[in-house]
Backbone of each chain as ProteinMPNN parsed JSONL, in Angstrom:
{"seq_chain_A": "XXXXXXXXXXXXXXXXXXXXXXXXXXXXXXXXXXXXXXXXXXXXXXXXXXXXXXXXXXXXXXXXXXXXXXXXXXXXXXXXXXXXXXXXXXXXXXX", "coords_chain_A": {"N_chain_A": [[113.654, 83.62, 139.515], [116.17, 81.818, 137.612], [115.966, 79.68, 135.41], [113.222, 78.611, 134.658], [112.252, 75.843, 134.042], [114.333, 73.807, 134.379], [115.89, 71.398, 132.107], [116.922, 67.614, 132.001], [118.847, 66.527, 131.335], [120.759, 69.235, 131.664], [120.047, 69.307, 134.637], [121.46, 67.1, 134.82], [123.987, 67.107, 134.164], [124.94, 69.109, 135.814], [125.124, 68.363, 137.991], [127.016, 65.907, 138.02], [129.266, 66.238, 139.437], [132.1, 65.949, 141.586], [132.194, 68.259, 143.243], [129.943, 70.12, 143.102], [127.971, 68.117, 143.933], [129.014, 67.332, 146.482], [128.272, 70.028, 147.369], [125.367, 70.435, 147.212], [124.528, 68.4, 148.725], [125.562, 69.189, 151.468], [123.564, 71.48, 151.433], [121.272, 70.065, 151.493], [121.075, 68.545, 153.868], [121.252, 70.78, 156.03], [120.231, 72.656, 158.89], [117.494, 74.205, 159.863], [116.449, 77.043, 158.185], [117.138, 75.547, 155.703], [119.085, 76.767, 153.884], [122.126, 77.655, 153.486], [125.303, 80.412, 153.792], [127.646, 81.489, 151.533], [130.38, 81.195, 152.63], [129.433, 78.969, 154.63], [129.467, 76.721, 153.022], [131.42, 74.338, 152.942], [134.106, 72.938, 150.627], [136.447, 71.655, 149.401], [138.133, 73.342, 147.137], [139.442, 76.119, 145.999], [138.321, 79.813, 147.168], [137.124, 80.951, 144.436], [137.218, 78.789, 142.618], [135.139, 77.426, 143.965], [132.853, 79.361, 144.0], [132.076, 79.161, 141.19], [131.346, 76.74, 140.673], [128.613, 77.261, 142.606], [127.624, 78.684, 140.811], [127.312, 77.255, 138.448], [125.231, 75.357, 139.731], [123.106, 77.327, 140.283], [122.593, 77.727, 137.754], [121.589, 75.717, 136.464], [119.042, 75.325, 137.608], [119.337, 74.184, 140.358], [119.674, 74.967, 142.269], [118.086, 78.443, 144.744], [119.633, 81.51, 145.029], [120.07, 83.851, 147.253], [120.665, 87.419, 148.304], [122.468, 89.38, 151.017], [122.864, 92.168, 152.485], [126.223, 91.873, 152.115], [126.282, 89.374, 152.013], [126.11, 85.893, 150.328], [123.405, 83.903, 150.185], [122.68, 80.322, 149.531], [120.322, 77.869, 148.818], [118.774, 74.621, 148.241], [116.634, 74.19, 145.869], [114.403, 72.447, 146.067], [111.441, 71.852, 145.935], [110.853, 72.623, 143.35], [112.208, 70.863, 142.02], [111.656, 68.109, 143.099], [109.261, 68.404, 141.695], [109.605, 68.318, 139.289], [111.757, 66.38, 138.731], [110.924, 63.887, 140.149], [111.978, 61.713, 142.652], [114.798, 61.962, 141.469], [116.822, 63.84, 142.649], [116.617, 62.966, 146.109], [118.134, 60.449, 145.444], [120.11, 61.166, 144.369], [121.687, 62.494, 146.521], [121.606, 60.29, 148.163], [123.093, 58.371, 146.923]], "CA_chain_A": [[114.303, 82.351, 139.176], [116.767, 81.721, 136.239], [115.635, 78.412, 134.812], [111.997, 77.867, 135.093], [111.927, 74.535, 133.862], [115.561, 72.78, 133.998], [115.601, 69.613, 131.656], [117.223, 66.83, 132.702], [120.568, 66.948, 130.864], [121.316, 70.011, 132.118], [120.017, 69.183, 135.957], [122.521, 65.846, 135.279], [125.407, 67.52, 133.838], [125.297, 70.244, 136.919], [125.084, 67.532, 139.431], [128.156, 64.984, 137.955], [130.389, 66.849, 139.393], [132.016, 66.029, 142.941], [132.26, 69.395, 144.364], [128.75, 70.333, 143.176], [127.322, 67.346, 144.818], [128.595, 67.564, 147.547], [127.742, 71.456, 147.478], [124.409, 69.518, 147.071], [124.673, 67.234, 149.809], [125.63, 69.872, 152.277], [122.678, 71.997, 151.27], [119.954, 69.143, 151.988], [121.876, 68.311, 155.122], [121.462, 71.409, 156.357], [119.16, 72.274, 159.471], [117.026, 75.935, 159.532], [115.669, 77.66, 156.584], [117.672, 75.296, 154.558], [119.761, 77.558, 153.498], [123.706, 78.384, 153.836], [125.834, 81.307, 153.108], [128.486, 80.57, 150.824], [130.883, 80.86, 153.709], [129.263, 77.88, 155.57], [129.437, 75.824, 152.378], [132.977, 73.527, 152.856], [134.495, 72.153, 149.782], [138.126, 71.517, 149.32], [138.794, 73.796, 146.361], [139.528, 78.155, 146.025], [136.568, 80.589, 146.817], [136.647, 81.339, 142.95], [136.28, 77.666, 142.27], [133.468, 77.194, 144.75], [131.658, 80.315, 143.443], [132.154, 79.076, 139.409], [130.32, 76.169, 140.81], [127.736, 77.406, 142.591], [126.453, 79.285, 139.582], [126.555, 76.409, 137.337], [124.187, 75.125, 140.103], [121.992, 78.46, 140.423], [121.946, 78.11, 136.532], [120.792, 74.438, 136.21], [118.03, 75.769, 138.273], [119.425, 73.59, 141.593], [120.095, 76.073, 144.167], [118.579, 79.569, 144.265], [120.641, 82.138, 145.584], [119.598, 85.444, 147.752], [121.586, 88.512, 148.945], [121.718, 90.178, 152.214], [124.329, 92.77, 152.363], [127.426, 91.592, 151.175], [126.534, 88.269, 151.92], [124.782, 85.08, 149.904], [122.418, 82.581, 150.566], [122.143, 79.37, 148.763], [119.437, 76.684, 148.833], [117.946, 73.545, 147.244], [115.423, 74.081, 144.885], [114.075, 71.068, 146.685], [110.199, 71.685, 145.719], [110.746, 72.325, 142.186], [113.313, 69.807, 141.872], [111.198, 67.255, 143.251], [107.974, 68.449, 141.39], [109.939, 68.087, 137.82], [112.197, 65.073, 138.452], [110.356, 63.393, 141.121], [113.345, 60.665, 143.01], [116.165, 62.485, 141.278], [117.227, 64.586, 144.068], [117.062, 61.985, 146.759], [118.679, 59.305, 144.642], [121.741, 61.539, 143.829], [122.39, 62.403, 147.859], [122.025, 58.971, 148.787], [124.152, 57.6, 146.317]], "C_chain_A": [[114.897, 82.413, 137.778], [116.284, 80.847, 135.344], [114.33, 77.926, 135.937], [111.517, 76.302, 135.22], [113.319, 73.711, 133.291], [114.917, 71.795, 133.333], [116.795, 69.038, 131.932], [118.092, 66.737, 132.543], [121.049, 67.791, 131.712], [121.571, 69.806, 133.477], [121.333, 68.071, 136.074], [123.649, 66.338, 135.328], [126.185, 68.734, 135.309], [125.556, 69.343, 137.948], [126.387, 66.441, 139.103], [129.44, 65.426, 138.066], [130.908, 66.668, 140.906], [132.045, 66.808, 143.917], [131.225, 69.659, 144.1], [127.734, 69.453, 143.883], [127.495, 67.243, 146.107], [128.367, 69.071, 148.38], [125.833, 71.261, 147.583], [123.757, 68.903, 148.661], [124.723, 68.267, 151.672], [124.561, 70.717, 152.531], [121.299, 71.299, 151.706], [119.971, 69.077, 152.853], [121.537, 69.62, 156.076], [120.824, 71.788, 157.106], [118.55, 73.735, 159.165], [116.261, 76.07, 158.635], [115.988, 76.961, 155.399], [118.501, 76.056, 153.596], [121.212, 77.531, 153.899], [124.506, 79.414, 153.223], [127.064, 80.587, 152.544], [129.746, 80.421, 151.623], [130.776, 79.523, 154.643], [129.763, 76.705, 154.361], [131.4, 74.933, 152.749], [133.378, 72.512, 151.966], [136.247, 72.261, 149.454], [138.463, 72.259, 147.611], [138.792, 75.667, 146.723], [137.996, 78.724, 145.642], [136.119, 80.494, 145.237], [135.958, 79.691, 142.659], [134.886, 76.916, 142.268], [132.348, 77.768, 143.63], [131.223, 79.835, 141.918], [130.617, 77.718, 139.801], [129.139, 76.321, 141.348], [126.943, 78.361, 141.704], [126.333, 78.462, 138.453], [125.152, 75.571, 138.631], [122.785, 76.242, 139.924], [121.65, 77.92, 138.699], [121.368, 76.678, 135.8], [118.975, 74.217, 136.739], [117.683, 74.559, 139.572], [119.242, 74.301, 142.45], [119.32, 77.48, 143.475], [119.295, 80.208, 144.938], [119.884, 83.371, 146.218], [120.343, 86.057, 148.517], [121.656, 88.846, 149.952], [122.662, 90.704, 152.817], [124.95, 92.346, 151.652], [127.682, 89.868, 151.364], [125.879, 87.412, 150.897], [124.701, 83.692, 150.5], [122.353, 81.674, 149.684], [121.233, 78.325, 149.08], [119.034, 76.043, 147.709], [116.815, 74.081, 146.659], [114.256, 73.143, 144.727], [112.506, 70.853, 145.899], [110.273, 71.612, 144.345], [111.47, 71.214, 141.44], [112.184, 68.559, 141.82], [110.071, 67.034, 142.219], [108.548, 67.839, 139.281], [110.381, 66.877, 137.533], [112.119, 64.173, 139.941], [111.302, 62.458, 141.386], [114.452, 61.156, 143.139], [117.003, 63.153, 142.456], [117.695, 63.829, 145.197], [118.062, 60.685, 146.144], [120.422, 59.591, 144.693], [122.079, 61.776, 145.356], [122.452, 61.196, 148.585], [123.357, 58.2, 148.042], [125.779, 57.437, 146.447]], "O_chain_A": [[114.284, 82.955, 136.859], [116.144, 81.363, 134.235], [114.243, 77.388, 137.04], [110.79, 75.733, 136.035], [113.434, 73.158, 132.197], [113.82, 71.316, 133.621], [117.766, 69.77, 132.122], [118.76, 66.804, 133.576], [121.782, 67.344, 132.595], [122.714, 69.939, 133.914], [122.088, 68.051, 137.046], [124.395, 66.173, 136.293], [127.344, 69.015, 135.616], [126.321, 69.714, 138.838], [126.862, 66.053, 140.17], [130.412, 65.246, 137.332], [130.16, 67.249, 141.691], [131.975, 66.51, 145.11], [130.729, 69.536, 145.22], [126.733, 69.96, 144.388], [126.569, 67.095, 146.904], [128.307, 69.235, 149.598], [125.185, 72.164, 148.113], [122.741, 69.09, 149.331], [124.08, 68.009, 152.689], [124.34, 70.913, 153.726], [120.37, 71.939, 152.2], [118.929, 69.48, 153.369], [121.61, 69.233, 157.242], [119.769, 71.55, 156.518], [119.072, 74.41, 158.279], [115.416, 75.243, 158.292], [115.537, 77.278, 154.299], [118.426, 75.753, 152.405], [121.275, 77.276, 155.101], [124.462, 79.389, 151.993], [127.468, 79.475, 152.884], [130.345, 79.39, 151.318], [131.73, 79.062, 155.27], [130.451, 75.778, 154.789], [132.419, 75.602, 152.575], [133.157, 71.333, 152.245], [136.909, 73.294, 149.355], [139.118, 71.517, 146.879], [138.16, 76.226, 147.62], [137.123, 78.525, 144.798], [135.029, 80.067, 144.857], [134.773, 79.384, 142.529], [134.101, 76.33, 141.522], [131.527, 77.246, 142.876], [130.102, 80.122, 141.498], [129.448, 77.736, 139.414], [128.28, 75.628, 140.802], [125.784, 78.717, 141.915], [125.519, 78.696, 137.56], [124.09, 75.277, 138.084], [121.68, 75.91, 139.495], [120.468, 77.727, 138.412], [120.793, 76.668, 134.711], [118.098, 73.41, 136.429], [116.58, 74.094, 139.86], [118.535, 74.093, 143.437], [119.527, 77.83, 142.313], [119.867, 79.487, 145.756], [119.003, 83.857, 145.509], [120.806, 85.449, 149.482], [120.51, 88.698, 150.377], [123.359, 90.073, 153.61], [124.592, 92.263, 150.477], [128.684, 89.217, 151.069], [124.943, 88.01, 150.367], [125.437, 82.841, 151.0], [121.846, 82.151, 148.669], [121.732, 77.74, 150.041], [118.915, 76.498, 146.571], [115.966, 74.444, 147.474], [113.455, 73.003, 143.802], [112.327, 69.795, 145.295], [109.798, 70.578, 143.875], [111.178, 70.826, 140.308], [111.84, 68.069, 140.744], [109.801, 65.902, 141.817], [107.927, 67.206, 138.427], [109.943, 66.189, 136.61], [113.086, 63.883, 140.645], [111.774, 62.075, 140.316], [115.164, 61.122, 144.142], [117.909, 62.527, 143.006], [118.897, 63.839, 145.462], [118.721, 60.103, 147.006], [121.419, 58.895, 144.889], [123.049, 61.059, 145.602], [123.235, 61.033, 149.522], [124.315, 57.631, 148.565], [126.379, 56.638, 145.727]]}, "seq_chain_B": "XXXXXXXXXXXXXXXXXXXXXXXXXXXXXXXXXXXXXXXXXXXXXXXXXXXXXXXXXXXXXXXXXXXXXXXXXXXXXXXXXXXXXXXXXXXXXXX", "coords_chain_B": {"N_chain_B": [[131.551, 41.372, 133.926], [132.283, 45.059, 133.502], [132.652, 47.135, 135.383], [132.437, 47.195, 138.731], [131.106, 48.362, 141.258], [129.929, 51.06, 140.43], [130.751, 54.14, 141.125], [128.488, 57.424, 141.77], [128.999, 59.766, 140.499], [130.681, 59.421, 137.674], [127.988, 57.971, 136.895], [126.5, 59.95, 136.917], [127.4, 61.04, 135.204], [127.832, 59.981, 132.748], [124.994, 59.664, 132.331], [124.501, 62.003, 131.548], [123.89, 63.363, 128.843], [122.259, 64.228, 125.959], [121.763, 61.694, 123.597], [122.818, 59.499, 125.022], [121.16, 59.112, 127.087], [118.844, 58.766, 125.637], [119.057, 56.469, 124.501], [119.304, 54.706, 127.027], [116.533, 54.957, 127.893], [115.447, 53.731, 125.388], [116.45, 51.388, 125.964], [115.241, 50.626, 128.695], [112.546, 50.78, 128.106], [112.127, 48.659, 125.88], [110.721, 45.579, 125.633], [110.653, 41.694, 126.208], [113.315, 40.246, 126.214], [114.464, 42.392, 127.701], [116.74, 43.325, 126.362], [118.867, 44.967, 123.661], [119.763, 44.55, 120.296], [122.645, 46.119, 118.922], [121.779, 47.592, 116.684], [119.336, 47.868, 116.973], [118.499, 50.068, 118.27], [117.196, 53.444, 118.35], [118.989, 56.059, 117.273], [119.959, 59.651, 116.463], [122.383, 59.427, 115.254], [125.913, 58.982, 113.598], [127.007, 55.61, 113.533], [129.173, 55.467, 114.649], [129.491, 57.058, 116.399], [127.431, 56.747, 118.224], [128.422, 54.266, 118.863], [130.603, 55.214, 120.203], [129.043, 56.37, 122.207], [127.359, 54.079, 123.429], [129.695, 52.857, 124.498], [130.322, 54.706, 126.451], [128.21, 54.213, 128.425], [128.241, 51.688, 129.08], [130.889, 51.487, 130.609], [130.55, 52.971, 132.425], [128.633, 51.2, 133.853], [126.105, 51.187, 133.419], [124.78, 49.699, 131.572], [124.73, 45.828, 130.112], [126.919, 44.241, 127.882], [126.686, 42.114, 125.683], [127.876, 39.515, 122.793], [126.725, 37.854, 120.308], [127.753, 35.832, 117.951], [128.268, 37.63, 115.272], [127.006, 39.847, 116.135], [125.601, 43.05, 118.65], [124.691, 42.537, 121.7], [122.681, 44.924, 124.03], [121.572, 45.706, 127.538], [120.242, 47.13, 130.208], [121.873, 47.712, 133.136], [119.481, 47.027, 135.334], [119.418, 45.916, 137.792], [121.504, 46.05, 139.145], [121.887, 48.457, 139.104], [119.486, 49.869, 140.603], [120.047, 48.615, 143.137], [122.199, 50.678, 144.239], [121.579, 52.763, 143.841], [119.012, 53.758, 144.407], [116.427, 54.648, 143.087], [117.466, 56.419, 141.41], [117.32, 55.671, 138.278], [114.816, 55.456, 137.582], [114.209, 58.16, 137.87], [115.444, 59.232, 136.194], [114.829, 57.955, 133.8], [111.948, 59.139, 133.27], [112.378, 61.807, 133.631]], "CA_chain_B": [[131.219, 43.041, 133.993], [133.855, 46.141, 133.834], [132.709, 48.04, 136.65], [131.028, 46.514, 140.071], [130.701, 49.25, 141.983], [130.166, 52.469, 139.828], [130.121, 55.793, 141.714], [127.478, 58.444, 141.119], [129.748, 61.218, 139.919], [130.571, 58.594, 136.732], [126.896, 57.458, 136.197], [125.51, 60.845, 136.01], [128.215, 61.873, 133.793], [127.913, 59.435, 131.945], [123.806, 59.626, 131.569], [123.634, 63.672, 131.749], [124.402, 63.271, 127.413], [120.602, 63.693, 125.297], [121.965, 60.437, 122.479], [122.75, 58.856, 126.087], [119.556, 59.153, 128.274], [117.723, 58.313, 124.628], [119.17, 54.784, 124.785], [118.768, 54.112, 128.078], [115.115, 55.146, 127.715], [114.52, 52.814, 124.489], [116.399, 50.296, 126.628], [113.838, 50.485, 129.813], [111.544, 50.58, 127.361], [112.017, 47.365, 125.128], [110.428, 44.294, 125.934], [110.857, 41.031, 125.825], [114.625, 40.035, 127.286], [115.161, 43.703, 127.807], [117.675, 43.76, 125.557], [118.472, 45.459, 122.36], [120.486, 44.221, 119.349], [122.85, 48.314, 118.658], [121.324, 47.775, 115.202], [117.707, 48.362, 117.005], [118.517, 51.098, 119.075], [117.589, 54.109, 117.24], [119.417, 57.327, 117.431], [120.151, 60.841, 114.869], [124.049, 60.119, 115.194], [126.336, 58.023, 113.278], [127.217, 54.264, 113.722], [130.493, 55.364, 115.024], [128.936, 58.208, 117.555], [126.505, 55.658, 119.081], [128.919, 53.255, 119.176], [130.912, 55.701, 121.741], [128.19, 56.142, 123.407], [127.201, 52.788, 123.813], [130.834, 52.423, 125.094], [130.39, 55.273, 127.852], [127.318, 53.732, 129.209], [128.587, 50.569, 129.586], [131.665, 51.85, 131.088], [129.759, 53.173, 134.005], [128.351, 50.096, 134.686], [124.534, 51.518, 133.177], [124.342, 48.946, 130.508], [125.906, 45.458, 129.853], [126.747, 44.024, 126.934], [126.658, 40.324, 124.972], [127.891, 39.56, 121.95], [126.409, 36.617, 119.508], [128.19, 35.946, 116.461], [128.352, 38.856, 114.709], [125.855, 40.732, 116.792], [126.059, 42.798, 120.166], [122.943, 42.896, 122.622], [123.196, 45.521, 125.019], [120.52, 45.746, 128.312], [120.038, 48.122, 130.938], [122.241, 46.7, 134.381], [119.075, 47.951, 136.323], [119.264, 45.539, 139.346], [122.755, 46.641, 139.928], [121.486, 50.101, 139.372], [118.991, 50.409, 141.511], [120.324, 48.167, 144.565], [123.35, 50.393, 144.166], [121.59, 53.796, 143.569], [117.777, 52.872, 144.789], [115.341, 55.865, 142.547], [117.901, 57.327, 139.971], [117.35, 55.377, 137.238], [113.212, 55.772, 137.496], [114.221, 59.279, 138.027], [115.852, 59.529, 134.938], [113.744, 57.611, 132.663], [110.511, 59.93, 133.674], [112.734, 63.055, 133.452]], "C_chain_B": [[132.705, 43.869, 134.451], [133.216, 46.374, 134.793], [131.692, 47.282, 137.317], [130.61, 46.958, 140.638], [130.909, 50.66, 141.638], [129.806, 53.229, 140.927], [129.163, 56.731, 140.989], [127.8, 58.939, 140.392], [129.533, 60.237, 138.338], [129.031, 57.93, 136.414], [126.193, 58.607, 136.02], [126.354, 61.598, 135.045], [127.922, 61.075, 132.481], [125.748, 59.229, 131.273], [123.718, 61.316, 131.197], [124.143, 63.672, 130.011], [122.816, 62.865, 126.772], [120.886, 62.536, 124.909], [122.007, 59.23, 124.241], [121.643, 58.231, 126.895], [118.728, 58.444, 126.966], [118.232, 56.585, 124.795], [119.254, 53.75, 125.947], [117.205, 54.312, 128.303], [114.911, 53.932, 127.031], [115.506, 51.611, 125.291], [115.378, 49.64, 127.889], [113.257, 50.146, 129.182], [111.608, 49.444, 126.523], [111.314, 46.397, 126.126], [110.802, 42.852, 125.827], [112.217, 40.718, 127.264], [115.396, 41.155, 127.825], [116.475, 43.829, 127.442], [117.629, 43.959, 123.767], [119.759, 45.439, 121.126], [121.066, 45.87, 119.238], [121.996, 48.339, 117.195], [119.605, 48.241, 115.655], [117.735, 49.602, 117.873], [118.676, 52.463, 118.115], [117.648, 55.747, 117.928], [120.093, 58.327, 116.567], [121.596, 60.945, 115.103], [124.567, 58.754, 114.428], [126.734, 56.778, 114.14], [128.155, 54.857, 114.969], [130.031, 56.176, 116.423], [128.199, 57.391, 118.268], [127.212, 54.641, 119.806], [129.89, 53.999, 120.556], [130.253, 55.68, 122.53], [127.763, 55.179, 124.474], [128.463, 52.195, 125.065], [130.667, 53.113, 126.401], [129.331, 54.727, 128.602], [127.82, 52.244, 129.894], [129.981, 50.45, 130.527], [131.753, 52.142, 131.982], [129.141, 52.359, 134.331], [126.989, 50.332, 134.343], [124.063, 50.527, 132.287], [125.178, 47.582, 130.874], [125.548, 44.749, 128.618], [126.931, 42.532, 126.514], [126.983, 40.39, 123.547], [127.617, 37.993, 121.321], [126.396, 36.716, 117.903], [128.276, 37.216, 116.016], [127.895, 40.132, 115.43], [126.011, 41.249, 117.988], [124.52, 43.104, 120.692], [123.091, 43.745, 123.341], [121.581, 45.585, 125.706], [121.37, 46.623, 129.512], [120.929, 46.725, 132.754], [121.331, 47.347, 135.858], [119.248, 47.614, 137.402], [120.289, 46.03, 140.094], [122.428, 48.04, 140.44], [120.833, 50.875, 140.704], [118.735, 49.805, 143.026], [121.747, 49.572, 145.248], [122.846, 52.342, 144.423], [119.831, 54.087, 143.253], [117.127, 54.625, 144.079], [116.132, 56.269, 141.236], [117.696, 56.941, 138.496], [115.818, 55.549, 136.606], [113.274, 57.346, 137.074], [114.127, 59.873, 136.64], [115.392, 59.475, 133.873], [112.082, 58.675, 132.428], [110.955, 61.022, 133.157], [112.424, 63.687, 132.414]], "O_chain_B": [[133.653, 43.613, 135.194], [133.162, 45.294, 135.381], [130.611, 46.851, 136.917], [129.537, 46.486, 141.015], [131.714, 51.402, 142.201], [128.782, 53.068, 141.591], [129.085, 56.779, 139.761], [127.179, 58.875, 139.331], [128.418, 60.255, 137.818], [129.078, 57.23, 135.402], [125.311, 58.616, 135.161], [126.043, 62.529, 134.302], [127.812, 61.574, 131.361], [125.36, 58.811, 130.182], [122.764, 61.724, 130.534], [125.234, 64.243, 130.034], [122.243, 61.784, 126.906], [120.39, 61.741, 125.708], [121.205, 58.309, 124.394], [121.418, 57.061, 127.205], [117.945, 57.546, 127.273], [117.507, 55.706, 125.261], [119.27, 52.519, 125.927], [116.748, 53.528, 129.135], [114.343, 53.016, 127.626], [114.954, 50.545, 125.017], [114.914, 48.502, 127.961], [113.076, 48.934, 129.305], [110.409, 49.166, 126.483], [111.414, 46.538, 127.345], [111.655, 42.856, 124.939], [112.191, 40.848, 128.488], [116.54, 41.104, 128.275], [117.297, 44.403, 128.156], [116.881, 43.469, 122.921], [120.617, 46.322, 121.135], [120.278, 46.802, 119.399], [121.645, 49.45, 116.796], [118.822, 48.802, 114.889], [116.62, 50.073, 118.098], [119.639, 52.721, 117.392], [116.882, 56.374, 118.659], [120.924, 57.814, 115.818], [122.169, 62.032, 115.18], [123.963, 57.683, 114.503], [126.79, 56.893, 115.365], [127.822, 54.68, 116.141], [130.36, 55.682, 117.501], [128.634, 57.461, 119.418], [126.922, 54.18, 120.91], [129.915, 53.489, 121.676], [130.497, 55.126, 123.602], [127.744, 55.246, 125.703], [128.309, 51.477, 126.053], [130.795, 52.457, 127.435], [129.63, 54.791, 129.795], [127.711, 51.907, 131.073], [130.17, 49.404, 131.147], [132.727, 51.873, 132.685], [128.808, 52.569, 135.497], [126.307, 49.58, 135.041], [122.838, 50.456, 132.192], [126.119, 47.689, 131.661], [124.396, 44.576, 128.222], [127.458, 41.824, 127.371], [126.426, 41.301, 122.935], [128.227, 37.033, 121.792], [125.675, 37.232, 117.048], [128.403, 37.971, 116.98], [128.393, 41.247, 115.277], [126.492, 40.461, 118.802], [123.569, 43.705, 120.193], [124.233, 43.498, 123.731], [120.569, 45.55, 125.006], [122.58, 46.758, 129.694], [120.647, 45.598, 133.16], [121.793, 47.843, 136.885], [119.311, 48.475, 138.28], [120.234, 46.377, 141.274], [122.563, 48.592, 141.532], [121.2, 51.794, 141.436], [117.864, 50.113, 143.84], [122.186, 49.501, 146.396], [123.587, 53.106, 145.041], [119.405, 54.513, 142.18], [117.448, 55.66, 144.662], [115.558, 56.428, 140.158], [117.87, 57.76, 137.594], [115.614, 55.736, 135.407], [112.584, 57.795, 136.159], [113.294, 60.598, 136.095], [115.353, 60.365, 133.024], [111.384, 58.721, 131.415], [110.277, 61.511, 132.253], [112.775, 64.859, 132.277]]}, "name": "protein", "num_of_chains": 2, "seq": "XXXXXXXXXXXXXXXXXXXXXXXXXXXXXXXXXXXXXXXXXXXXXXXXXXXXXXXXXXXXXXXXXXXXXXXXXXXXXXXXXXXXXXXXXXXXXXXXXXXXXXXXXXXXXXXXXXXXXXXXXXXXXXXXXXXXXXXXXXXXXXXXXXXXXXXXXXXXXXXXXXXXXXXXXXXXXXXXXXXXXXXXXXXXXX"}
């Protein structure tokens, strides 16, 4: 893990963003392992864009990320998320 | 009130800022009419820096403000908040 212990700025500033949320949103949503490759993810801007954002997520310590071949995996960080800023998480996909 | 129906994206941009989150904290936190004269709200930035601040919070619809005579009050717009955006503001304050 990159960020053991996001603080809360950072978790906010990664999340006020509308393609990260709903990079977010899609990720909770999601049925299985909770997981999606960055292929499944669907946001209306260029791969590069996507990708820029999902590493300010990986590095807020939202999503982690895992390899497998030439592909990646992203998921919620859901347990530690919850365990640090207990609400936050749900609050911001409902909203 | 400026804004009636803030979006997320704009309220966590506008809290994900440390001087930010600190005055919505010592706003939760006051007692009384839950509101706080800017002269009691205390934060390590100038008049003028607070006073933006003050402005972006209230801008998103997180605060609102009163002014008497000389003086402005500002309080937390939690009911809106958290009919509107039910956990984030608990979330936040705890964070």
């Amino acid at each position: 893990m990159v960020v053991s212990s996001p603080d809360i700025v950072t978790v906010l500033q990664a999340l006020s963003d509308p393609v990260r949320l709903e990079i977010v949103r899609q990720l909770a949503g999601c049925d299985g392992a909770g997981e999606l490759s960055c292929g499944q993810i669907e946001v209306p801007v260029t791969k590069s864009t996507a990708s820029h954002h999902l590493k300010a997520l990986a590095g807020a310590g939202i999503t982690a990320e895992r390899e497998e071949g030439t592909r990646k995996f992203v998921r919620l960080r859901r347990t530690d998320l919850d365990e640090r800023f207990p609400g936050l998480l749900d609050a911001v996909i409902r909203g």
